[in-house]
C-alpha positions in Angstrom: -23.6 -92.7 146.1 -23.2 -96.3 144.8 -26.0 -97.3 143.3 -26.0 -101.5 143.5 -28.0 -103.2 140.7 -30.4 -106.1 140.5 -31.1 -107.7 137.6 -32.9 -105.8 134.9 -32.5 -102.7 137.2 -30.8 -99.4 135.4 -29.1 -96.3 136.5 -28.0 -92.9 134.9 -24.6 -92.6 134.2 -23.7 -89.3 135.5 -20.6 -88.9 132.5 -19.7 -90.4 129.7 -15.8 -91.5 130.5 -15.9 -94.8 132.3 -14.0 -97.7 133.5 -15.7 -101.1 134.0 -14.0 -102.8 136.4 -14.7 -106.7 136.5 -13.6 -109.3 139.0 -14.0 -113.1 139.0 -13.2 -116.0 140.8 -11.4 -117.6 137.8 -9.9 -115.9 134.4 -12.5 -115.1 132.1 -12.4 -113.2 128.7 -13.7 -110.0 129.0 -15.3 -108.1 125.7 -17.9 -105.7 124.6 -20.2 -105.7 121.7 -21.6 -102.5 120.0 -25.3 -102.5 118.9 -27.2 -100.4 116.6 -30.6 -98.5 117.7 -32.2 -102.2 117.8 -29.5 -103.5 119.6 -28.2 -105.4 116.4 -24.4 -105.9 116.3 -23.8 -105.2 112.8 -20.8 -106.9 112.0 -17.1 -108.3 113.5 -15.5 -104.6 113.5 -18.3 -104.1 116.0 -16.9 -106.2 118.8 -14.0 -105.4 120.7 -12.4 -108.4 122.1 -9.0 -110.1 122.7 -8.2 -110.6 119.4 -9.1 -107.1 118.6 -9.2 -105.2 122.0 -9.8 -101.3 120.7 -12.6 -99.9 119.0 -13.2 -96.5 118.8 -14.5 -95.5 122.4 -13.8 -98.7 123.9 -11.0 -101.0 125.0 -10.5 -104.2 126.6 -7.8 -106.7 128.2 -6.0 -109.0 125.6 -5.8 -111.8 127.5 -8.1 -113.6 130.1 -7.8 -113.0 133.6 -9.3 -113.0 137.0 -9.7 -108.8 136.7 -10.1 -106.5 134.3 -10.6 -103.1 133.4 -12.3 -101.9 130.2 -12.6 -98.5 129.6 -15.5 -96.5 127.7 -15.6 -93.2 126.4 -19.2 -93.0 125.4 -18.9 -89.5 123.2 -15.7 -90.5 120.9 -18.5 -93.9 119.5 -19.7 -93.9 116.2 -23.4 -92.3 115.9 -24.9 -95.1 114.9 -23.9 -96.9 118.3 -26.5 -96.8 120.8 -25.8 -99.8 123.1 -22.1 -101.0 124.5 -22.9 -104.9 126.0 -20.2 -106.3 128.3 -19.8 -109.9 127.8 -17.4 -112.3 130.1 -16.5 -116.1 128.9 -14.7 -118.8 130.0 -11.9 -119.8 128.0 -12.3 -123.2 126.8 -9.7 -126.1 126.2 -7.7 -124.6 129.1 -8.6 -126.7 132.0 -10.4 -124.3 133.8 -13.8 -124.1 134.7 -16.0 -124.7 132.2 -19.6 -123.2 133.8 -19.7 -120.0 135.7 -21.8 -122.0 138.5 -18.6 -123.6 139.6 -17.1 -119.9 140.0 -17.4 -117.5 142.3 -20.2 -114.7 141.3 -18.4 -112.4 139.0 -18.6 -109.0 140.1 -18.9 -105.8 137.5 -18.5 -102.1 138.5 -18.6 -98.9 136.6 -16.6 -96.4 137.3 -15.3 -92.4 136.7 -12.2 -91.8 135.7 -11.2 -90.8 139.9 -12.4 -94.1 140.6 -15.4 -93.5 142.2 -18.2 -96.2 141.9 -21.1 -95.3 140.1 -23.6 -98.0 139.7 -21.8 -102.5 140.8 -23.6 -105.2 139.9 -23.2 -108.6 141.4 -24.2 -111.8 139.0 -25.9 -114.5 141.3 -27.9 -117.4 140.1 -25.5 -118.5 137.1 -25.0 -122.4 136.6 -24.4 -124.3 133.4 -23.7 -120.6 131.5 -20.4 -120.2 129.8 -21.0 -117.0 129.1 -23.0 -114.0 129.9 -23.8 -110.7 129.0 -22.9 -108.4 132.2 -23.9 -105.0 131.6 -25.6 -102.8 129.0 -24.8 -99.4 128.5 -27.4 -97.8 126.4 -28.6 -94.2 124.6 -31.9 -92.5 125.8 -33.3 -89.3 124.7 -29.5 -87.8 124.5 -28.7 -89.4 127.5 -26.7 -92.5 128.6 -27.6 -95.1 131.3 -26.7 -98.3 132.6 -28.8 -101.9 133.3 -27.5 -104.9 134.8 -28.2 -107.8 132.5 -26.9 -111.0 133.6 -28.2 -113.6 131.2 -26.0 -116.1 130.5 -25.4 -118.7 128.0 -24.9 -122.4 128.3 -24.0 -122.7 124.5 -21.2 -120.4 125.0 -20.2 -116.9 123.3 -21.1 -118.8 120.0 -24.8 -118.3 121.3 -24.6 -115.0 122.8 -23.2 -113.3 119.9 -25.9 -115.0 117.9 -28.4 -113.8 120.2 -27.1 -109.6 119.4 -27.8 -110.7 115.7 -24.3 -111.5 114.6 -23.9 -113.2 111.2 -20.5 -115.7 111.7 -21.2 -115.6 115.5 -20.0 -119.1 115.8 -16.7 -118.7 113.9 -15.7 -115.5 115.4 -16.5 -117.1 118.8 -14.2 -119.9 118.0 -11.3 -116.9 116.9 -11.7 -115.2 119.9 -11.0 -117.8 122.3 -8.1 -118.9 120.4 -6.8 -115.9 120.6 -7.1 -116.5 124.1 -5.4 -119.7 124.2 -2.8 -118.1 122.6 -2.4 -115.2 125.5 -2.9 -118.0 128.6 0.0 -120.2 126.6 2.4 -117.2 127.3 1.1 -117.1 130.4 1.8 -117.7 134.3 -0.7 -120.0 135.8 -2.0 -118.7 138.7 -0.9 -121.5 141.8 -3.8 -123.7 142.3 -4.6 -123.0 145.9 -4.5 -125.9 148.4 -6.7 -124.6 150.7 -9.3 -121.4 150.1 -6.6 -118.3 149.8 -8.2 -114.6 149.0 -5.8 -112.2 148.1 -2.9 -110.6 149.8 -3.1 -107.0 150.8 -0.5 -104.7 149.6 -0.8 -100.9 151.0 -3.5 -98.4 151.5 -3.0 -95.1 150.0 -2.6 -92.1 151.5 -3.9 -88.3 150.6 -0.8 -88.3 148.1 -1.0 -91.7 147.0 -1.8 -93.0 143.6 -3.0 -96.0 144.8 -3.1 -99.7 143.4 -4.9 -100.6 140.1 -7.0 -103.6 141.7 -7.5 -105.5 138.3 -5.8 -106.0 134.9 -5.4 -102.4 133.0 -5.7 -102.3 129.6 -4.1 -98.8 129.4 -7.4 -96.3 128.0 -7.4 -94.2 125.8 -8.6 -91.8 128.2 -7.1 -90.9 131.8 -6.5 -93.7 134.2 -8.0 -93.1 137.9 -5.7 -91.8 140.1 -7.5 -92.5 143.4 -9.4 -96.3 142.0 -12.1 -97.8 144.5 -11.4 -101.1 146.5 -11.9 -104.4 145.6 -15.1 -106.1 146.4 -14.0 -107.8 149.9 -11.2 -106.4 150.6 -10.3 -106.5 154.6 -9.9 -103.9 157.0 -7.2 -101.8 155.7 -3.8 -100.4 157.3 -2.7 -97.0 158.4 -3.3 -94.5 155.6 0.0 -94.8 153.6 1.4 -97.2 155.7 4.1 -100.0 154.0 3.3 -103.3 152.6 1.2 -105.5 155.1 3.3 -109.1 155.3 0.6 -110.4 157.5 -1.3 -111.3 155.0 -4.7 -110.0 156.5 -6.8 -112.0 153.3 -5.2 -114.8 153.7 -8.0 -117.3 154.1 -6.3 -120.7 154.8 -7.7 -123.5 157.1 -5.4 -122.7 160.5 -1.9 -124.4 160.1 -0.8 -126.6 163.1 1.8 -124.4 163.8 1.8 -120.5 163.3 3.8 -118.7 160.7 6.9 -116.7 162.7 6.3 -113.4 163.6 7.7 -110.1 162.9 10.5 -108.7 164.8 8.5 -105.7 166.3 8.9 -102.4 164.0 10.6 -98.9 165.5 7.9 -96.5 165.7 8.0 -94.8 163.0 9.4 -97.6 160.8 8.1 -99.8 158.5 7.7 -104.0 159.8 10.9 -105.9 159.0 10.0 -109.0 157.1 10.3 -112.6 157.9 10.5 -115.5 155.6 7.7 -117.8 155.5 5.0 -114.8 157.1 2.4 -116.3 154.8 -0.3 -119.2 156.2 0.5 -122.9 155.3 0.9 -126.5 156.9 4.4 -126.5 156.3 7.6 -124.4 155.7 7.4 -124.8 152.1 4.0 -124.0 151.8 4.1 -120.6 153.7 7.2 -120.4 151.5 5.8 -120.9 148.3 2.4 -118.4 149.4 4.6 -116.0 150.2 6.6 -115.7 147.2 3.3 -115.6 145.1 2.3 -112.6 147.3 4.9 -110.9 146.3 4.6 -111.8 142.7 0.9 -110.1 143.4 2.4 -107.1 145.2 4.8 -106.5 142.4 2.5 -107.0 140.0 -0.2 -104.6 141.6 2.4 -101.9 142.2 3.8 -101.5 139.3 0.3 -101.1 137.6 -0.5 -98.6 140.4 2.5 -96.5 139.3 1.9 -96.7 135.6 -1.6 -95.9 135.6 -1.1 -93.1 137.6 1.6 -91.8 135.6 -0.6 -92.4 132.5 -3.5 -90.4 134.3 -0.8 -87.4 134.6 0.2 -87.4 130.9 -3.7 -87.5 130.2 -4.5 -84.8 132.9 -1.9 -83.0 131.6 -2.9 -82.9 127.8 -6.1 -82.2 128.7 -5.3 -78.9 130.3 -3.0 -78.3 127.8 -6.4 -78.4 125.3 -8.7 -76.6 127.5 -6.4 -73.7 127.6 -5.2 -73.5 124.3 -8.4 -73.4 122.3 -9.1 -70.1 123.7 -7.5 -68.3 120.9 -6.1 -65.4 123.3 -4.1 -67.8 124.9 -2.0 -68.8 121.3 0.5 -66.0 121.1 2.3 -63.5 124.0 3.0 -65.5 127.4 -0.4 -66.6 128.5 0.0 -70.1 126.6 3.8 -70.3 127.7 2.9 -70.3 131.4 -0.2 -72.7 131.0 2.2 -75.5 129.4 4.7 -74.6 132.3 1.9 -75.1 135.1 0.1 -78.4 133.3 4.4 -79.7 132.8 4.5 -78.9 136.4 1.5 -80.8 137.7 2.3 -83.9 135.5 6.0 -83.8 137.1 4.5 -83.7 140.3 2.2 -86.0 140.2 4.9 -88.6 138.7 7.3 -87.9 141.6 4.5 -88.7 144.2 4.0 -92.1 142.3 7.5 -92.6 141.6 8.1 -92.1 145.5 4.6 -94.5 146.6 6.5 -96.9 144.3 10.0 -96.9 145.4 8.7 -97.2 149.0 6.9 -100.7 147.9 9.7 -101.9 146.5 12.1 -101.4 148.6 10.0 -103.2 151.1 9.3 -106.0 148.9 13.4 -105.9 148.3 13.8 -106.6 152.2 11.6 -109.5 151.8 13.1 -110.7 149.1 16.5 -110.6 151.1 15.1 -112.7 153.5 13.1 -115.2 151.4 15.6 -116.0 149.1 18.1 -117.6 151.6 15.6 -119.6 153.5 14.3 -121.2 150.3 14.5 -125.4 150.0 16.3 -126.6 147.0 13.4 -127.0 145.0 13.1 -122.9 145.2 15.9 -121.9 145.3 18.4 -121.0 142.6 21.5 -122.9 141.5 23.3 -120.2 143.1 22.0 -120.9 146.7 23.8 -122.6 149.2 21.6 -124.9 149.8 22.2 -126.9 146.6 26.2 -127.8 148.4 24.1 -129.9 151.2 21.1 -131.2 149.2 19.5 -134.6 149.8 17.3 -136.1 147.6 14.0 -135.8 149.5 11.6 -138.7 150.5 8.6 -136.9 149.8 7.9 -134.7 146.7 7.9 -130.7 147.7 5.1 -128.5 146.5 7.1 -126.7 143.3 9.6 -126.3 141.5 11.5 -122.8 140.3 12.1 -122.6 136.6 13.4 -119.1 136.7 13.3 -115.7 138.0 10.9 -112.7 136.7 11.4 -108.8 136.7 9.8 -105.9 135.5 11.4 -102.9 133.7 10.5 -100.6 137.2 13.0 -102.4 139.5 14.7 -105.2 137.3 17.4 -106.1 140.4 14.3 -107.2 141.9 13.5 -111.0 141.0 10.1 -113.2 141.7 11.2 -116.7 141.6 9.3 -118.4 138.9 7.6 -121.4 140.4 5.1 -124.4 139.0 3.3 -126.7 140.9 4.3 -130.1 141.2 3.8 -132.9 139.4 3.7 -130.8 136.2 0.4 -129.6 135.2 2.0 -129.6 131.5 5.0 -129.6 129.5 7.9 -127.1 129.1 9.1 -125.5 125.9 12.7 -124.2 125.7 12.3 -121.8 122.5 15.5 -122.0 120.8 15.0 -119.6 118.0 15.8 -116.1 117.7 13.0 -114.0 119.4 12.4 -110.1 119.2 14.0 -109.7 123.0 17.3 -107.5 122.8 19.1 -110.8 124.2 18.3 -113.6 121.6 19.3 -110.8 118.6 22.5 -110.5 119.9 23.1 -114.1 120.7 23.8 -116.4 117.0 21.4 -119.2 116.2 23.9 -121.8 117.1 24.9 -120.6 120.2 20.6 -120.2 120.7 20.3 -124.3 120.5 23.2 -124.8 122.9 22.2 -122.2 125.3 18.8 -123.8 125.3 19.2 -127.1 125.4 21.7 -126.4 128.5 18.4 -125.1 130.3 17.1 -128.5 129.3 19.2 -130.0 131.3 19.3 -127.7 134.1 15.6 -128.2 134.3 15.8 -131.9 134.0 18.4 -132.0 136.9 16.3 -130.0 139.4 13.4 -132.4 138.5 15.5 -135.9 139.5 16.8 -134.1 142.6 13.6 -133.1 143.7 11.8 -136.1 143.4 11.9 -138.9 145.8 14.8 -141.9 144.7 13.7 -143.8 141.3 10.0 -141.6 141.3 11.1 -140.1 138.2 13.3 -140.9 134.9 14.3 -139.1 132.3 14.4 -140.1 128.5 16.5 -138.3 126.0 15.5 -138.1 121.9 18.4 -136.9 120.2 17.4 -137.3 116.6 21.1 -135.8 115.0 23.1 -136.4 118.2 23.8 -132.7 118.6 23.3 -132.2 121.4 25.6 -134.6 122.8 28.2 -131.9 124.7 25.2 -130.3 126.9 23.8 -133.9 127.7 27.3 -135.1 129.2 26.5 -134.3 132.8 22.9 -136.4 132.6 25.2 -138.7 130.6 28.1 -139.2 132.8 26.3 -139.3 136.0 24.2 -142.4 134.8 20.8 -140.9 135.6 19.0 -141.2 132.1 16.2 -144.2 131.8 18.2 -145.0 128.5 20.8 -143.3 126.3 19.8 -140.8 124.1 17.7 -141.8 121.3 19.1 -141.4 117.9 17.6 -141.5 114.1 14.1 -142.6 113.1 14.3 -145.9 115.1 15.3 -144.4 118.2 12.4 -141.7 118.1 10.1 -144.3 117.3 11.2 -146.6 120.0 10.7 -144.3 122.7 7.9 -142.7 121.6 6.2 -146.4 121.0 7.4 -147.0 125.0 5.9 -143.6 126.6 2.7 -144.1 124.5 2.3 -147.3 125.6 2.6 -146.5 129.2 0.2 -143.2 128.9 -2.2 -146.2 127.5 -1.6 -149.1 129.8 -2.1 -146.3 133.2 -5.1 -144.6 131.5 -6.9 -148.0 130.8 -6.2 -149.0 134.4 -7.0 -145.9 136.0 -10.7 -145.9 134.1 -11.2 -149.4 135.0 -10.0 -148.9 138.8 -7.1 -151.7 138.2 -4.5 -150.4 139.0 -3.3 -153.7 140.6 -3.6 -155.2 136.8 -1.1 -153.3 135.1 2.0 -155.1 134.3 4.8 -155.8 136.3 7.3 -154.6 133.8 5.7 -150.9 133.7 7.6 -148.3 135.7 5.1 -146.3 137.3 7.0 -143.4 138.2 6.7 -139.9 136.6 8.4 -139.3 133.0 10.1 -137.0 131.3 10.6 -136.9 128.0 13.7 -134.8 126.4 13.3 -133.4 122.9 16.1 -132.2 121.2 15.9 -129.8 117.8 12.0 -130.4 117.0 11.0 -131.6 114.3 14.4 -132.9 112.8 14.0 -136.8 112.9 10.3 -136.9 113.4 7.5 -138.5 110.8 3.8 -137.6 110.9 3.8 -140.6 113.2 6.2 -139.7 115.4 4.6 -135.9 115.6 1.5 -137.4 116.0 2.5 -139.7 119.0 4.0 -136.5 120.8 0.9 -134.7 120.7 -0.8 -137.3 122.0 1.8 -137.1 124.6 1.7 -133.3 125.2 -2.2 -133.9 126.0 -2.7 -137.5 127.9 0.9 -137.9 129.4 0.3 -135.2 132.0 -2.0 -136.8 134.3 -1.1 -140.1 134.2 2.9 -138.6 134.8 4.4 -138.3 131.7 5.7 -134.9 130.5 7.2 -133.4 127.9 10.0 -130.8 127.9 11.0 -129.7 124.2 13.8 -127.7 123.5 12.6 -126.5 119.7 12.4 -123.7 117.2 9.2 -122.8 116.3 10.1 -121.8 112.7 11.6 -124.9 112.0 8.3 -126.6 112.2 6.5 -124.2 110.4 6.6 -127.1 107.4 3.9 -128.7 109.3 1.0 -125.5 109.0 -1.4 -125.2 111.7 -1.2 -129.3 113.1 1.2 -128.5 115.8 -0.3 -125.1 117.4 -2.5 -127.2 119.6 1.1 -128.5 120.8 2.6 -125.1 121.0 -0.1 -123.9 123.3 0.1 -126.7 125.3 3.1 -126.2 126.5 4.4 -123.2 129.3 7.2 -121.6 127.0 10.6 -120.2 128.3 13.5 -118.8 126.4 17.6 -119.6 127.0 18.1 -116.1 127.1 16.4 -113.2 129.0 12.8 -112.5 126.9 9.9 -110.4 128.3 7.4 -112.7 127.0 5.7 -114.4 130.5 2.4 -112.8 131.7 0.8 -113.0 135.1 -2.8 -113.7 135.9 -3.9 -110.4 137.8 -2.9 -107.7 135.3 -1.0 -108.8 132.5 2.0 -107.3 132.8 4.6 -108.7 130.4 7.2 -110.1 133.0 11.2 -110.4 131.6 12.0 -114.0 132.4 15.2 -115.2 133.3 16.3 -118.8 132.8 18.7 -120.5 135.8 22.1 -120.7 135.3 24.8 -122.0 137.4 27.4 -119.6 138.9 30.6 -119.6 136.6 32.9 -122.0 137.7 31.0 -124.2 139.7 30.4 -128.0 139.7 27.0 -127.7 141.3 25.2 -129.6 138.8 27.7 -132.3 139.0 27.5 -132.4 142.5 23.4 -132.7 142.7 23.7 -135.5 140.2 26.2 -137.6 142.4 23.9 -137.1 145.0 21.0 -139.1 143.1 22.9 -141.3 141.6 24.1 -142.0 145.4 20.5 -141.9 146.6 19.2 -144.5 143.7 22.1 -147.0 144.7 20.9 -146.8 148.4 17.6 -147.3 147.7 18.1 -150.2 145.4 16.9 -148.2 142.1 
């Protein structure tokens, strides 16, 4: 039986290898702190957190995240060990939250390894805390037991660590969140809901089913649950081992004025056919675009369903493997030959049954995606879509914008459009150096800075022909004039604010004129005059180009971009850099606040993209037009057309 703790309140833990599952309403960084018999955490080795997510005994997620799972195997800590705390934080400089009384009430639960719930914990009554210790899990007379804790911090982990007796609490605060900042700048934002959504339910598992992993695994030392509990709040559930659900039971949006379309009814027997745009909204796009993050979710949730149960297998399996070999009898004639043949044989079987609970999701999530994909506006779709041969440039601005597809090593023919909110929340970075995926080693440095500065462009296209006539220009720096061949169609189709910038004065110039503006619209906005700002100032949103970073650029020049990077997105000015991180390495440390600033994406296919339920590291695909084809020229035509009849 459960047992549900108040604060202060403490259970006995029943066995000493745990899971402690944690869900949030927002990403926080998850960690755990090891104290001595006084509770006294001794030094930085004693603290496992993103930055260094295993001790012995204990691991934790890398990366913050609305769910994690940090497991605990209590015998294999040092002797000196007699208290594990688990701490959550908000990660600062993000944008997020930045007091846990603006978040839903994080809730904690410990677990066995089958997943069964042994003691949850709910923490009410936070406010101006940043952080908070959660949970202590603590030695008594030989035995182990848990208490809720729940007292937060308003000073932050600096203060809490301080608090357990920490000596450099306050600088190994400040290097664990920026190895967070690090993790969420290779990340995929969650979509920033535009009315209240819960989560979208995936399957229920049957007697043979492995089940979904509800929050982000960091994969234990220790066996995986085969069986894990459900979420807190999760809605009634399907048939027992029924398919995916595309009705989107959680889905908590305010009632749309028209419903979403229904499902053709399924066979008996059969499993419901899909239908694009099954997902709540107020529009097309919307149900669109809340779909297509479902199945992001799905994906993402199945594929950690399979892997941890195939992880639990190889651990079930060693472990029998153990047990039956250190009885010395066992070690020579047949006895130990047919116990590796039976534990072989229940690890094999237990794969196949995930393997099969696996291919069944995503074969379902395959239909849907044959029936999303077509229906998708431009501004979703690919450049491969048929929709792009009949595009007109909108009067209103859609909800996103697709920058690429993402796949995962269990199905990769299976793509998840890559989509980010519009107007850009922040900039872009096409990396054009050579990175450790299989792709960019293979592909010569050269061909790297053309490849990516052609997804420059791509990316800069979709934006002007998404965006109502003469509500957004594009600016070019071209420091070398390189890249002058994969600028041609922008070029030639006269949609640029300018032509490309070239040498010092050219960078400086345009830099000086997209400063200026960041200025004039933040000065106005502050002052509630927006009526004063000249008449000369275009308005509309901006994006700035950046060609082979930092060639051409003084500490001025840097300087004004980072300023950029950080003002220009909500006063419409955004950056999208086509650079090589190397080549900047000149300038030390003073450009990683830029680098993290920015959502980064690769010319060539790079696993490198995480997403925010359970961290799976996601191969992105950049967008490429079909071989042959003049689609790009033909987009650009049609705003060029669509400025000239609107007088821009």
């Amino acid at each position: 039986m459960t047992a549900e703790l108040v604060r202060g309140q403490n259970h006995t833990l029943p066995q000493t290898r745990l899971e402690i599952r944690v869900s949030a309403g927002s990403p926080v960084v998850a960690g755990a702190t090891l104290g001595d018999e006084n509770g006294v955490v001794r030094g930085a080795e004693w603290i496992a957190h993103p930055g260094s997510p295993q001790l012995p005994g204990l691991e934790v997620s890398q990366q913050a995240a609305a769910g994690h799972r940090l497991a605990v195997d209590l015998e294999a800590l040092p002797q000196t060990v007699h208290r594990v705390t688990v701490l959550l934080a908000l990660p600062v400089g993000v944008g997020g939250p930045t007091r846990f009384g603006t978040t839903a009430a994080p809730f904690v639960a410990v677990t066995g390894l089958d997943g069964t719930e042994i003691a949850t914990f709910t923490l009410t009554g936070l406010d101006a805390e940043s952080a908070v210790s959660a949970l202590e899990l603590y030695r008594r007379q030989g035995a182990w037991k848990v208490r809720a804790v729940g007292q937060g911090y308003a000073a932050g982990l600096a203060e809490m660590l301080a608090d357990q007796g920490l000596a450099g609490a306050a600088e190994l605060a400040a290097s664990i969140q920026e190895a967070v900042a690090r993790s969420l700048a290779r990340s995929v934002a969650p979509p920033p809901p535009r009315t209240p959504e819960g989560d979208r339910v995936r399957h229920v598992s049957g007697p043979s089913d492995p089940g979904p992993a509800p929050a982000a695994p960091p994969q234990p030392p220790a066996a995986t649950p085969v069986q894990p509990a459900a979420d807190p709040g999760t809605a009634s559930a399907p048939t027992p081992g029924g398919p995916i659900d595309y009705a989107h039971p959680r889905r908590q949006h305010a009632a749309p004025p028209t419903p979403p379309p229904a499902a053709p009814p399924a066979q008996p027997g059969q499993a419901a056919q899909p239908v694009a745009g099954d997902a709540t909204g107020w529009s097309m796009d919307e149900r669109l675009y809340n779909q297509i993050w479902g199945m992001f979710e799905d994906l993402a949730r199945a594929a950690a369903a399979y892997r941890s149960a195939v992880d639990f297998a190889e651990a079930r399996m060693d472990q029998e493997l153990d047990r039956s070999l250190s009885d010395p009898r066992n070690r020579i004639g047949g006895a130990g030959d047919r116990a590796r043949e039976e534990a072989r044989a229940k690890r094999d079987e237990l794969t196949a049954r995930a393997r099969e609970v696996l291919d069944r999701d995503l074969a379902q999530l395959a239909a849907e995606a044959a029936v999303v994909e077509p229906a998708l506006p431009a501004a979703y779709a690919g450049w491969d879509n048929p929709v792009w041969h009949a595009h007109r440039v909108p009067m209103e601005l859609p909800m996103a914008l697709r920058l690429g597809d993402l796949h995962l090593p269990e199905r990769t023919g299976l793509r998840i459009p890559l989509l980010v909110r519009l107007p850009l929340e922040r900039g872009i970075w096409v990396d054009s150096g050579r990175t450790a995926s299989e792709a960019a080693a293979l592909t010569d440095s050269d061909r790297l800075r053309r490849l990516a500065m052609e997804t420059a462009v791509l990316h800069a296209a979709r934006l002007l022909a998404v965006y109502p006539p003469g509500e957004f220009s594009v600016h070019v720096i071209d420091p070398a004039g390189s890249a002058a061949g994969q600028l041609a169609p922008l070029i030639d189709a006269g949609v640029l604010a300018g032509p490309p910038a070239a040498g010092p004065q050219g960078v400086a110039s345009v830099l000086a004129h997209l400063t200026r503006r960041v200025d004039l619209v933040q000065m106005a906005v502050r002052a509630g005059a927006a009526d004063s700002l000249p008449p000369d100032l275009d308005t509309g949103e901006q994006l700035l180009v950046v060609n082979d970073f930092p060639h051409g650029f003084d500490d001025r020049a840097v300087t004004q971009l980072r300023y950029l990077a950080d003002e220009g997105p909500a006063v419409g000015v955004h950056l999208l850099m086509v650079a090589d991180r190397e080549d900047a390495s000149a300038y030390g440390p003073v450009l990683d606040p830029l680098w993290r600033s920015l959502l980064r994406i690769t010319p060539v296919a790079d696993n490198h993209l995480a997403d925010p339920w359970v961290g799976h590291a996601w191969t992105y695909e950049p967008p490429v037009t079909p071989p042959g084809s003049r689609v790009l020229e033909q987009v650009l035509a049609a705003v060029t057309a669509a400025r000239r009849a609107a007088g821009r």
